[in-house]
C-alpha positions as CSV (number, residue, x, y, z in Angstrom):
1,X,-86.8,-175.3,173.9
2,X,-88.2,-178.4,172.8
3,X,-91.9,-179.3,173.4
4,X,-93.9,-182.3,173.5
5,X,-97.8,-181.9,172.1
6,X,-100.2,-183.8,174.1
7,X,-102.3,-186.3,171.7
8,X,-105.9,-184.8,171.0
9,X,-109.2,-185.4,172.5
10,X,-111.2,-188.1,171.8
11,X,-114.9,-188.9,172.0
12,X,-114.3,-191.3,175.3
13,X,-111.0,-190.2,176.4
14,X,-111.1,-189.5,179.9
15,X,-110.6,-185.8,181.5
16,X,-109.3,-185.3,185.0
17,X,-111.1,-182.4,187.0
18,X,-108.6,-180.5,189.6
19,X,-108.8,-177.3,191.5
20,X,-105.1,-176.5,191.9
21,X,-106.1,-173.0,192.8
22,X,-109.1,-171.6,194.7
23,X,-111.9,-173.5,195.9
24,X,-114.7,-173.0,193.8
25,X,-117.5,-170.5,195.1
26,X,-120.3,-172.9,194.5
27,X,-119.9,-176.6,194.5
28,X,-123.1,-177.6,193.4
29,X,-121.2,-176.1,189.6
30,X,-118.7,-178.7,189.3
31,X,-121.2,-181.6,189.0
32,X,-123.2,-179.4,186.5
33,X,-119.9,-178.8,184.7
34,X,-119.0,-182.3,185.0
35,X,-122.4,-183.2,183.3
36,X,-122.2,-181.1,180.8
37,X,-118.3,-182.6,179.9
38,X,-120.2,-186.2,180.0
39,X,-122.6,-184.8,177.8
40,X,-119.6,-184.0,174.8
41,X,-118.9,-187.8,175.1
42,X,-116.0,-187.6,177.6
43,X,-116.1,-189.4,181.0
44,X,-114.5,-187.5,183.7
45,X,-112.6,-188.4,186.7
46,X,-112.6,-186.1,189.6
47,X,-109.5,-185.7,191.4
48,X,-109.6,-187.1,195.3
49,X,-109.3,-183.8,196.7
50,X,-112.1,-182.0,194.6
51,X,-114.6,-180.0,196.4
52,X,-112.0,-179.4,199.2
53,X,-111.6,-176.3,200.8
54,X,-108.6,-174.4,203.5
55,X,-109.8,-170.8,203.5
56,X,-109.6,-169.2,200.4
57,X,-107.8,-172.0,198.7
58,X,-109.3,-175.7,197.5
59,X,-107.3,-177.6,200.3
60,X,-103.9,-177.9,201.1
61,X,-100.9,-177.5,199.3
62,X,-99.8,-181.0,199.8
63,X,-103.4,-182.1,198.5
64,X,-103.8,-180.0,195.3
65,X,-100.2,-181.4,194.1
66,X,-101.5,-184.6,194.9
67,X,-104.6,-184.3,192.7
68,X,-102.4,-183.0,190.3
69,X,-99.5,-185.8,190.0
70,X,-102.6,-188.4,190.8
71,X,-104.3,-187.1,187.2
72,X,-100.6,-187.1,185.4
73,X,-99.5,-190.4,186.5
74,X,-102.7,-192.0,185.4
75,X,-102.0,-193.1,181.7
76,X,-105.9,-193.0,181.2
77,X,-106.4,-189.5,181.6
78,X,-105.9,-187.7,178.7
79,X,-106.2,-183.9,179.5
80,X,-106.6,-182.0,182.9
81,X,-109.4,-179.3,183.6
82,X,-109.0,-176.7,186.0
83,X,-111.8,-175.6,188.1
84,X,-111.5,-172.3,188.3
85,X,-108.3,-170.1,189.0
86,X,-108.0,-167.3,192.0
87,X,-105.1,-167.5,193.9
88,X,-102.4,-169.9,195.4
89,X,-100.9,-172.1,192.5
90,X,-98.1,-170.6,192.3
91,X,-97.6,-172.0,195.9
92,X,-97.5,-174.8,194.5
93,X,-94.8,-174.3,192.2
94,X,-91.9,-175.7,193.9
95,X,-93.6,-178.9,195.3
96,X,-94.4,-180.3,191.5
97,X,-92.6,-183.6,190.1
98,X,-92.0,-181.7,187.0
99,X,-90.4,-185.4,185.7
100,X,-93.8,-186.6,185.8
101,X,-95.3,-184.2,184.2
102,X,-93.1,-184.2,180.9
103,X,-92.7,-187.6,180.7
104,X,-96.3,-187.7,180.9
105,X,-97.9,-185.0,178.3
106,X,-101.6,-184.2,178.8
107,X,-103.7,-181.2,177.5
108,X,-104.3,-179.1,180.6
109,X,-106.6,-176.2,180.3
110,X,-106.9,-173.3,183.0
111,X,-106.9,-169.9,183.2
112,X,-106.0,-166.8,185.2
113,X,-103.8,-168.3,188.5
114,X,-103.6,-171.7,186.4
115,X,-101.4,-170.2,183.8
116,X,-98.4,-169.9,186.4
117,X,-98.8,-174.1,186.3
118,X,-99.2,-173.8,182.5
119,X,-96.0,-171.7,181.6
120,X,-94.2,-173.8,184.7
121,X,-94.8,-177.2,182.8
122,X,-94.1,-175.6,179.6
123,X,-89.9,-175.6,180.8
């Protein structure tokens, strides 16, 4: 299996925020967390679907692979955060443009239900 490395942070490079997953349990965090990535020198660009929320999941399936091919396709992002994992990416498993995503390599950090989208763009 051949892999391509995403290129490295820089001071200035731009970080997409996405919550492929759950909804987070308090929004008032993500502007704190988005703050404190500013803070490191980074700017940040939320995804268009941020902050959204469908029971226990942060909005639809449709949306959260939006935010998530909106953040790839964009040549000036240069990594992805994940909120916060939970439950429900692996729904979106089978709705992901995975040409876009290899042809377009960014550092994507995550963790518990985000890994499933991790080991998935890994193929």
């Amino acid at each position: 299996m051949s892999y391509t490395k995403p290129e490295k942070l820089n001071k200035g490079d731009l970080i997409g925020i996405i919550s492929p997953a759950s909804s987070p349990d308090d929004l008032s965090q993500i502007e704190k967390g988005i703050n404190y990535i500013e803070s490191l020198g980074y700017r940040t660009l939320p995804g268009k679907n941020i902050g959204k929320t469908r029971g226990y999941l942060a909005g639809t399936d449709s949306e959260r692979v939006d935010d998530i091919h909106q953040m790839f396709a964009d040549k000036k992002v240069k990594a992805v955060f994940c909120l916060r994992g939970g439950y429900g990416a692996f729904r979106l498993l089978d709705k992901i443009d995975y040409k876009l995503i290899r042809n377009n390599p960014k550092i994507f950090v995550g963790f518990s239900e985000i890994t499933s989208l991790q080991m998935a763009f890994l193929k």
